[in-house]
PDB file of N, CA, C and O in Angstrom:
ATOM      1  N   UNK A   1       3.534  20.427 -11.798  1.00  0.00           N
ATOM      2  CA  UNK A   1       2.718  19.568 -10.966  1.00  0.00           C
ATOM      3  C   UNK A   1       3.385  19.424  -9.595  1.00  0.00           C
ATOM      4  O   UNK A   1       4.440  18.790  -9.585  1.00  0.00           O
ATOM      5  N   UNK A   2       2.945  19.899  -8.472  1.00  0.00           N
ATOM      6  CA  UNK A   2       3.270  19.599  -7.103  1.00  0.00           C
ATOM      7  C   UNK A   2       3.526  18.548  -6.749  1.00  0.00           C
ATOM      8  O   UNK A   2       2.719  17.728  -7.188  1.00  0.00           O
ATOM      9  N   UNK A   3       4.531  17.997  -5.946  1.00  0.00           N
ATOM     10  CA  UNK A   3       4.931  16.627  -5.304  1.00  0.00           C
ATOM     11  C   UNK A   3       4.160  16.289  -4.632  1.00  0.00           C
ATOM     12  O   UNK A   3       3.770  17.219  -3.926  1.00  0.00           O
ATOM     13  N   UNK A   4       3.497  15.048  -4.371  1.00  0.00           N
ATOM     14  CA  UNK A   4       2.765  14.752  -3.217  1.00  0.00           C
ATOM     15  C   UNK A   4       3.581  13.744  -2.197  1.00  0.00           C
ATOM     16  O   UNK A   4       4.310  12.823  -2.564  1.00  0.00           O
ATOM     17  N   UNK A   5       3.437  13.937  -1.507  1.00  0.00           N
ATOM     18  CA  UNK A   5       3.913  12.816  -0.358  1.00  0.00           C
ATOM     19  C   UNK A   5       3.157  11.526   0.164  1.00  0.00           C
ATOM     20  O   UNK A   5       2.122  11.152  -0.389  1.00  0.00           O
ATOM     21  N   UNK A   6       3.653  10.918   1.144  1.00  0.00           N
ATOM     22  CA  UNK A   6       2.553   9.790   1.703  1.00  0.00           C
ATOM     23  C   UNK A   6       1.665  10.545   3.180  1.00  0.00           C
ATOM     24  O   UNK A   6       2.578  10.868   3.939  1.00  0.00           O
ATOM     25  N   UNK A   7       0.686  10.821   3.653  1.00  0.00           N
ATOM     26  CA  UNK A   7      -0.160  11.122   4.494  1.00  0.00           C
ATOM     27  C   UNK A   7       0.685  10.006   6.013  1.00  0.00           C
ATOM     28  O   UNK A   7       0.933   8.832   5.736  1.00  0.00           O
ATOM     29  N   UNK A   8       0.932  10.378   7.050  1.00  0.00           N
ATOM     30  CA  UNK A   8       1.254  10.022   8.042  1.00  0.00           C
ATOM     31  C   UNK A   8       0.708   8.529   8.258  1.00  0.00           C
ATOM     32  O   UNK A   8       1.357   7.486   8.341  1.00  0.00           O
ATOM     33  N   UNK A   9      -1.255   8.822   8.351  1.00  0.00           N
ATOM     34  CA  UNK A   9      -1.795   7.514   8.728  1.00  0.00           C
ATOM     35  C   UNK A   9      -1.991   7.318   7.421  1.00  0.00           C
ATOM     36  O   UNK A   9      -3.196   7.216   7.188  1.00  0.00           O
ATOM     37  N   UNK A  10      -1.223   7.208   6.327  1.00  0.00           N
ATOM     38  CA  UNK A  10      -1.388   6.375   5.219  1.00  0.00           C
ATOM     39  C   UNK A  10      -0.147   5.251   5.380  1.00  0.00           C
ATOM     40  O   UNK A  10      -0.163   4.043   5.143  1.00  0.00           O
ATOM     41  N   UNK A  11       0.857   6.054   5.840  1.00  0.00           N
ATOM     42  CA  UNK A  11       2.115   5.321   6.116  1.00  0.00           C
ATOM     43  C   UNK A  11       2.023   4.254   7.063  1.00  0.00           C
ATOM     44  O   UNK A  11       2.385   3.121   6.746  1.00  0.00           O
ATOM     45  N   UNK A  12       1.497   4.558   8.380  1.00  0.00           N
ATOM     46  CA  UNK A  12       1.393   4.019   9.236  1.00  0.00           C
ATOM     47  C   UNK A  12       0.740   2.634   8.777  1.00  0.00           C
ATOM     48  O   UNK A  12       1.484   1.660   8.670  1.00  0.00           O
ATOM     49  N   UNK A  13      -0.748   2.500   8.477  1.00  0.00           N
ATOM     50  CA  UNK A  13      -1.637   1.414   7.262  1.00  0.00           C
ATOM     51  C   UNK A  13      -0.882   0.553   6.525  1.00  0.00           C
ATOM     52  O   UNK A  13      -0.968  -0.673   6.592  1.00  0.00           O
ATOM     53  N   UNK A  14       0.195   1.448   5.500  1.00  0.00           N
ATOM     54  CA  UNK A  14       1.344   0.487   4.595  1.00  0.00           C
ATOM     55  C   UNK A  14       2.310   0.108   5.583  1.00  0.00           C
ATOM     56  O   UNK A  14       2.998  -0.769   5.062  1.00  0.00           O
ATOM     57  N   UNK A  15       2.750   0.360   6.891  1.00  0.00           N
ATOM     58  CA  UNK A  15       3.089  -0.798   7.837  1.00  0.00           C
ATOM     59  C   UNK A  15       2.763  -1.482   8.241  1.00  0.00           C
ATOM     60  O   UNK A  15       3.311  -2.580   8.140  1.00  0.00           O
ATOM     61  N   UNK A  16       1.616  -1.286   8.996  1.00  0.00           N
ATOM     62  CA  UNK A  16       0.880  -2.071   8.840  1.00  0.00           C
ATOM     63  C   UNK A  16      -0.098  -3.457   8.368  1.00  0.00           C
ATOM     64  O   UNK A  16      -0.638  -4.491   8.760  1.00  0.00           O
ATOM     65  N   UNK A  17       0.081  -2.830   7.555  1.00  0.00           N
ATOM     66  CA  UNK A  17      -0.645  -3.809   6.341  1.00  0.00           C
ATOM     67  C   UNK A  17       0.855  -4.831   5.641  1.00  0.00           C
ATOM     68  O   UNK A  17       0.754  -6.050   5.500  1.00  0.00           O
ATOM     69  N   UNK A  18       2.026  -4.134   5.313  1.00  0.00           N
ATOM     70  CA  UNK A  18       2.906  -5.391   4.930  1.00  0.00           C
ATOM     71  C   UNK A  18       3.268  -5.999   5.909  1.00  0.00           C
ATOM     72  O   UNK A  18       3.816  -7.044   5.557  1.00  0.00           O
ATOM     73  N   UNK A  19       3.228  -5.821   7.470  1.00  0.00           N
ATOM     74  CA  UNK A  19       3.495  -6.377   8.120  1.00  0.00           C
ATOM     75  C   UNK A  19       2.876  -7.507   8.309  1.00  0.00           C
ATOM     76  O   UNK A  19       3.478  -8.576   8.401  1.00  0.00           O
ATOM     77  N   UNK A  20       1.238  -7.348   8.408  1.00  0.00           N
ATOM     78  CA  UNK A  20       0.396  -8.487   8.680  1.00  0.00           C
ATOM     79  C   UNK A  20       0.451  -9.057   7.158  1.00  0.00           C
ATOM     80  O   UNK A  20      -0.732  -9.250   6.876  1.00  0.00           O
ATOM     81  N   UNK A  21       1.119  -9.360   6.224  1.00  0.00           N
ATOM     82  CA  UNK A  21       1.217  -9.954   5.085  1.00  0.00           C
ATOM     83  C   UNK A  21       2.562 -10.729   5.245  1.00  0.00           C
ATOM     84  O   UNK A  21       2.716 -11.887   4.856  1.00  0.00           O
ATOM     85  N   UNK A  22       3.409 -10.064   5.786  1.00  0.00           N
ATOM     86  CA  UNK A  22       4.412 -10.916   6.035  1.00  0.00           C
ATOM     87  C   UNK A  22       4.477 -11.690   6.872  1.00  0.00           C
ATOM     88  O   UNK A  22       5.105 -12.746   6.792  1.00  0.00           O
ATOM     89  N   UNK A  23       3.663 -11.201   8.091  1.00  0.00           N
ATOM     90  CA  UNK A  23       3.495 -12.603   9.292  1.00  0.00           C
ATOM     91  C   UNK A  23       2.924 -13.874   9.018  1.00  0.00           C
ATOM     92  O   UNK A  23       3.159 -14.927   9.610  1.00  0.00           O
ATOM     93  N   UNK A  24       1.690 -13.563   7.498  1.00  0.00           N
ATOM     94  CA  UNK A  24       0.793 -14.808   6.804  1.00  0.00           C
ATOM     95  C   UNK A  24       1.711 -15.067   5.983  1.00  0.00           C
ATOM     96  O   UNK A  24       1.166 -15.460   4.951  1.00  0.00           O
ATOM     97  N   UNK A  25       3.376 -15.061   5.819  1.00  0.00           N
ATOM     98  CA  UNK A  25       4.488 -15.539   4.694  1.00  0.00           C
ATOM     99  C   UNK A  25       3.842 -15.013   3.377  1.00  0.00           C
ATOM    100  O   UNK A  25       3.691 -15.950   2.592  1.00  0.00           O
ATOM    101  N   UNK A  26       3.493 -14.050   2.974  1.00  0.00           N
ATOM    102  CA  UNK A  26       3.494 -13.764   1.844  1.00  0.00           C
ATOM    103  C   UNK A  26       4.677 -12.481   1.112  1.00  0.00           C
ATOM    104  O   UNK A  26       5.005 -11.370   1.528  1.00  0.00           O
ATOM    105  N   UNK A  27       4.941 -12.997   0.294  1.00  0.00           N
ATOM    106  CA  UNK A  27       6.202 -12.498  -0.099  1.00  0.00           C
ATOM    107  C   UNK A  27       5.945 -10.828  -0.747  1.00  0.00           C
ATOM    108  O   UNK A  27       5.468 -11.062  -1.858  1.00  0.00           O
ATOM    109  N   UNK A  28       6.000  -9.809  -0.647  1.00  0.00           N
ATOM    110  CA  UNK A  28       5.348  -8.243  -1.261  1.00  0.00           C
ATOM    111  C   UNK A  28       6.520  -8.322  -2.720  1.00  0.00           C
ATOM    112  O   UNK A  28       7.735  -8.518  -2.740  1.00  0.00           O
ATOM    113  N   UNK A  29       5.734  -8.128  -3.606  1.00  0.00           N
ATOM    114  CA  UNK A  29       6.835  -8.271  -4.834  1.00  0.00           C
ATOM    115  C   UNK A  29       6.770  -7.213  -5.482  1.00  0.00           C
ATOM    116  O   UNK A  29       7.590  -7.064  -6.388  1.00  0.00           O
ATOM    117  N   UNK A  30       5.619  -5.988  -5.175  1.00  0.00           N
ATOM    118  CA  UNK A  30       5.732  -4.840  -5.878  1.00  0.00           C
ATOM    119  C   UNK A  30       5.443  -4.006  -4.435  1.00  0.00           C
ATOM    120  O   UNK A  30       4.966  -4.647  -3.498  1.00  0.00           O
ATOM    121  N   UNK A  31       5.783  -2.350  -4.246  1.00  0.00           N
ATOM    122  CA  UNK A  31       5.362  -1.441  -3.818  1.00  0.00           C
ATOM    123  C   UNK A  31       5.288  -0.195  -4.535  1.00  0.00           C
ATOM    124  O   UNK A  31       6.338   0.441  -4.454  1.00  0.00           O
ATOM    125  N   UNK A  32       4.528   0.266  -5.102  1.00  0.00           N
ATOM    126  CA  UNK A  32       4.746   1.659  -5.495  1.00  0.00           C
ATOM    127  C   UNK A  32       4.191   2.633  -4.788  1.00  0.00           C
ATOM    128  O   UNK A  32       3.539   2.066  -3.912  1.00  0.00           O
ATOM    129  N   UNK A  33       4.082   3.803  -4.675  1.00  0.00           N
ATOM    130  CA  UNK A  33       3.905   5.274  -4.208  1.00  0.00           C
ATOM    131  C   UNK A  33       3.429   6.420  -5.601  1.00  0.00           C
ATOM    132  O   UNK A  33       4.167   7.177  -6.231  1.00  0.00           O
ATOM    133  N   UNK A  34       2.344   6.249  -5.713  1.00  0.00           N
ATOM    134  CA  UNK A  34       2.145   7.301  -7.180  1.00  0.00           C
ATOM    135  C   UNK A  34       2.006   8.417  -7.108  1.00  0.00           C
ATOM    136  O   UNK A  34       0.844   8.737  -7.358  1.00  0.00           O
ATOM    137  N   UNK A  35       2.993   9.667  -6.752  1.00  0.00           N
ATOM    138  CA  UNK A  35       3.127  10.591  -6.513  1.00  0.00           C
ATOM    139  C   UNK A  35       2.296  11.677  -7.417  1.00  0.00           C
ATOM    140  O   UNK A  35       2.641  12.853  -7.532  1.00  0.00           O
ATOM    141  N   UNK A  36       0.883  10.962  -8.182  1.00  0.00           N
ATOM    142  CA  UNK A  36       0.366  11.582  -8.610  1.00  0.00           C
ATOM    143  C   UNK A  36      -0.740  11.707  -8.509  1.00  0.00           C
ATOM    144  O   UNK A  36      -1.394  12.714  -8.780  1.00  0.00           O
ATOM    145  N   UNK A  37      -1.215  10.427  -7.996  1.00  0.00           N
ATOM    146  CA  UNK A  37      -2.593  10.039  -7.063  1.00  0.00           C
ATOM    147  C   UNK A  37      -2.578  10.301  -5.915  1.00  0.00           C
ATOM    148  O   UNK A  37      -3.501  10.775  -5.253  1.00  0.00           O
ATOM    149  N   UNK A  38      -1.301   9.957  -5.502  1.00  0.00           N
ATOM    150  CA  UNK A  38      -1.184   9.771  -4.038  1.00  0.00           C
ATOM    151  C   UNK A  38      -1.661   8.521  -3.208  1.00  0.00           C
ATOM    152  O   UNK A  38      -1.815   8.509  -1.987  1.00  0.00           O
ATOM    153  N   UNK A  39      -1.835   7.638  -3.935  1.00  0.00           N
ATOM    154  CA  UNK A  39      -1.733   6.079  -3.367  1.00  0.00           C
ATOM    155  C   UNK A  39      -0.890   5.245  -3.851  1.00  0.00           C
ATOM    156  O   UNK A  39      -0.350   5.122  -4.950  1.00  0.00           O
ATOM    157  N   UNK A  40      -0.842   4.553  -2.645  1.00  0.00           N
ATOM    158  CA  UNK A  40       0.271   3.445  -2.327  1.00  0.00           C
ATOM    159  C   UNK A  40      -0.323   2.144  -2.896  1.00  0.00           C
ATOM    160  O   UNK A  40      -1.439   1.990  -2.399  1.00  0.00           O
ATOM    161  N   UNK A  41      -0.031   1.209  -3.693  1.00  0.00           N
ATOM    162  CA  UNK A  41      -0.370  -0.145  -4.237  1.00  0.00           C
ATOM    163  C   UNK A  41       0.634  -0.829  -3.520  1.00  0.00           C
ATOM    164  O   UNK A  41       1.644  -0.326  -3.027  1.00  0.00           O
ATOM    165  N   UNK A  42       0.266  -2.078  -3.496  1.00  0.00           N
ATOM    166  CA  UNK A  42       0.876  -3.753  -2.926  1.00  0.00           C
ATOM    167  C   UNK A  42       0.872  -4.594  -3.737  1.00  0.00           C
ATOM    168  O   UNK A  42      -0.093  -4.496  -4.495  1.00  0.00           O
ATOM    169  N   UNK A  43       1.661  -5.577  -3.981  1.00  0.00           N
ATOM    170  CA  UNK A  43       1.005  -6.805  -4.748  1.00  0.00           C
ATOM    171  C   UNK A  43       2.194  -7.852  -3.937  1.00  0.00           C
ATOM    172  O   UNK A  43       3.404  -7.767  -3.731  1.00  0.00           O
ATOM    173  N   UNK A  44       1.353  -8.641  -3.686  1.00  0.00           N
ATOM    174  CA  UNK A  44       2.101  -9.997  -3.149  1.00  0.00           C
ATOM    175  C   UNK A  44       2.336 -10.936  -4.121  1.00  0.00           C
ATOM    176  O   UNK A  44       1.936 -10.624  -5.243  1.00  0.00           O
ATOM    177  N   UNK A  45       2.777 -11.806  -4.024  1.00  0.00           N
ATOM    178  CA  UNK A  45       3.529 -13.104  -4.716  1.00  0.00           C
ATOM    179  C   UNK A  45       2.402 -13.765  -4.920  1.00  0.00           C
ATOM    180  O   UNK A  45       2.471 -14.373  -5.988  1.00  0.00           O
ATOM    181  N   UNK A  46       1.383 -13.919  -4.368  1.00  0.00           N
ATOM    182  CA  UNK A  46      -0.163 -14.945  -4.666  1.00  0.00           C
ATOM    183  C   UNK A  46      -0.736 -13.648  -5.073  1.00  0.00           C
ATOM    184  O   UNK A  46      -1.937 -13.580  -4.811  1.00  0.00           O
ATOM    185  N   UNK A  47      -0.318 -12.762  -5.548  1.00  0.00           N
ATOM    186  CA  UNK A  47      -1.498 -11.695  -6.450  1.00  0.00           C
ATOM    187  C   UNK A  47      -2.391 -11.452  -5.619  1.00  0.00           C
ATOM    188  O   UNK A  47      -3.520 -11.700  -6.043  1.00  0.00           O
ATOM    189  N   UNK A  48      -2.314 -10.898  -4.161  1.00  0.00           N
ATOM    190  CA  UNK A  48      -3.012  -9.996  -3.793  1.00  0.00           C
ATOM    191  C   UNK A  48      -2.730  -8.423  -3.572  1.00  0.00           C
ATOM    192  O   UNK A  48      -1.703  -7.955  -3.080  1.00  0.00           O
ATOM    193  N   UNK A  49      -3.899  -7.673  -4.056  1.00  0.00           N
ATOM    194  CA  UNK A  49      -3.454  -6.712  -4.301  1.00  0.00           C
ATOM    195  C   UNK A  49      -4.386  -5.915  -3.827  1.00  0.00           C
ATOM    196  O   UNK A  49      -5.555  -6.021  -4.197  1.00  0.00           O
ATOM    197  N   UNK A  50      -3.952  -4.942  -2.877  1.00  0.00           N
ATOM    198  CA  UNK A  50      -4.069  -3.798  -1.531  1.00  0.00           C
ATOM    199  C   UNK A  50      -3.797  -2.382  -2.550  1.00  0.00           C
ATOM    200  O   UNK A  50      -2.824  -2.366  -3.304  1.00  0.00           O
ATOM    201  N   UNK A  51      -4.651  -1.352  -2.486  1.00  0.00           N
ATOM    202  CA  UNK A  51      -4.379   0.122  -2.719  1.00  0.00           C
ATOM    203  C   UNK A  51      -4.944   0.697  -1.314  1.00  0.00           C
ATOM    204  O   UNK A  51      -5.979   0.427  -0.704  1.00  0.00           O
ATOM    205  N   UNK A  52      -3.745   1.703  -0.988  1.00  0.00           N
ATOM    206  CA  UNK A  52      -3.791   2.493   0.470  1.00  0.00           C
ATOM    207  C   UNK A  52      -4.472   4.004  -0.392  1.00  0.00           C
ATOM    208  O   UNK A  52      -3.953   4.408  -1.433  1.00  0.00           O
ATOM    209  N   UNK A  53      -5.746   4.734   0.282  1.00  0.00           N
ATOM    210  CA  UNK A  53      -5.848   5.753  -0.084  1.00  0.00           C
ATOM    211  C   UNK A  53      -4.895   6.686   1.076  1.00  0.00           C
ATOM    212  O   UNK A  53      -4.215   6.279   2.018  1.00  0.00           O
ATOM    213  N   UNK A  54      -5.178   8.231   0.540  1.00  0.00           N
ATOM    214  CA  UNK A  54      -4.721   9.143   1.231  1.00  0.00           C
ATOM    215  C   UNK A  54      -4.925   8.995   3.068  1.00  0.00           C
ATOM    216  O   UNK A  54      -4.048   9.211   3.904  1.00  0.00           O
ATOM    217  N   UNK A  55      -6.039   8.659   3.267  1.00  0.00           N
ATOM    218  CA  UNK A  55      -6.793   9.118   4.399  1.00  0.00           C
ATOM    219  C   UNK A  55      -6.740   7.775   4.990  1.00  0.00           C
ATOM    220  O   UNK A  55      -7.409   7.794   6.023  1.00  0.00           O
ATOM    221  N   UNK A  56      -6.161   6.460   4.746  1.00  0.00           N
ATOM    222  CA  UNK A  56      -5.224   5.571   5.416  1.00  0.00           C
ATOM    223  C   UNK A  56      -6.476   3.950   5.008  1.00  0.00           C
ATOM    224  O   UNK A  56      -6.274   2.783   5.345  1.00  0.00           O
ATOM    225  N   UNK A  57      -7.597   4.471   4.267  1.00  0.00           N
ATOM    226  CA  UNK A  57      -8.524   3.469   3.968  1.00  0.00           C
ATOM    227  C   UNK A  57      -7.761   2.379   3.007  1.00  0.00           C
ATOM    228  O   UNK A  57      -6.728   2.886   2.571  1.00  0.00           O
ATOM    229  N   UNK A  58      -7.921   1.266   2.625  1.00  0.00           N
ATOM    230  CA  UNK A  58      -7.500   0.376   1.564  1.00  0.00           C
ATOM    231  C   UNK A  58      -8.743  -0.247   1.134  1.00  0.00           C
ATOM    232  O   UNK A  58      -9.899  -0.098   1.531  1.00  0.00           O
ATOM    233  N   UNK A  59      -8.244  -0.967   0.244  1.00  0.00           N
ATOM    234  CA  UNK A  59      -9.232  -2.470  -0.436  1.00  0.00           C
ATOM    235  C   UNK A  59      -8.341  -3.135  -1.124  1.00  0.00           C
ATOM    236  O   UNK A  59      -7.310  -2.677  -1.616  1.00  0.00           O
ATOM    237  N   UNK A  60      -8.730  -4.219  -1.163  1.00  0.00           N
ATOM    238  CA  UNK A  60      -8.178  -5.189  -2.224  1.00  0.00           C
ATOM    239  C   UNK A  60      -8.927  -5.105  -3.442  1.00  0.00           C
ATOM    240  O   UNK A  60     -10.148  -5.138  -3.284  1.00  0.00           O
ATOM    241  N   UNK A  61      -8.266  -4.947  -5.284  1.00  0.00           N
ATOM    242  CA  UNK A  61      -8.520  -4.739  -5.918  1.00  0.00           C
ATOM    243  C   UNK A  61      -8.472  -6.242  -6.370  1.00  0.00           C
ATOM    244  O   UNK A  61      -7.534  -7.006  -6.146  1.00  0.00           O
ATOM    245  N   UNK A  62      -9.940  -6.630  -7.221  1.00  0.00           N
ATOM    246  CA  UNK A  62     -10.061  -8.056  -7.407  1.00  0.00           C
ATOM    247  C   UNK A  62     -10.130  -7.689  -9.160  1.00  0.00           C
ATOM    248  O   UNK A  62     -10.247  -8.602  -9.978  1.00  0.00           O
TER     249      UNK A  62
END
């Protein structure tokens, strides 16, 4: 199975995005990278939870 990496403007998004989570004090208590999907998950300390696709889109998974 081939390695996948993170997509540039996917990276950019997951700076993005924990950044403006940390400026609202929320604490990021998980990050993973699923090198098999190829998306990036979030989960904050109040259980919000962000998946970054490839192509730099997200949602919050409710």
């Amino acid at each position: 199975m081939p390695y996948i990496e993170p997509t540039v403007v996917q990276a950019k998004k997951c700076i993005y995005l924990c950044q403006s989570l940390s400026d609202l004090g929320r604490d990021i208590v998980l990050f993973r990278f699923s090198t098999e999907s190829g998306e990036i998950f979030i989960l904050t300390g109040d259980e919000i939870q962000i998946v970054i696709q490839r192509d730099g889109s997200w949602e919050f998974i409710v």
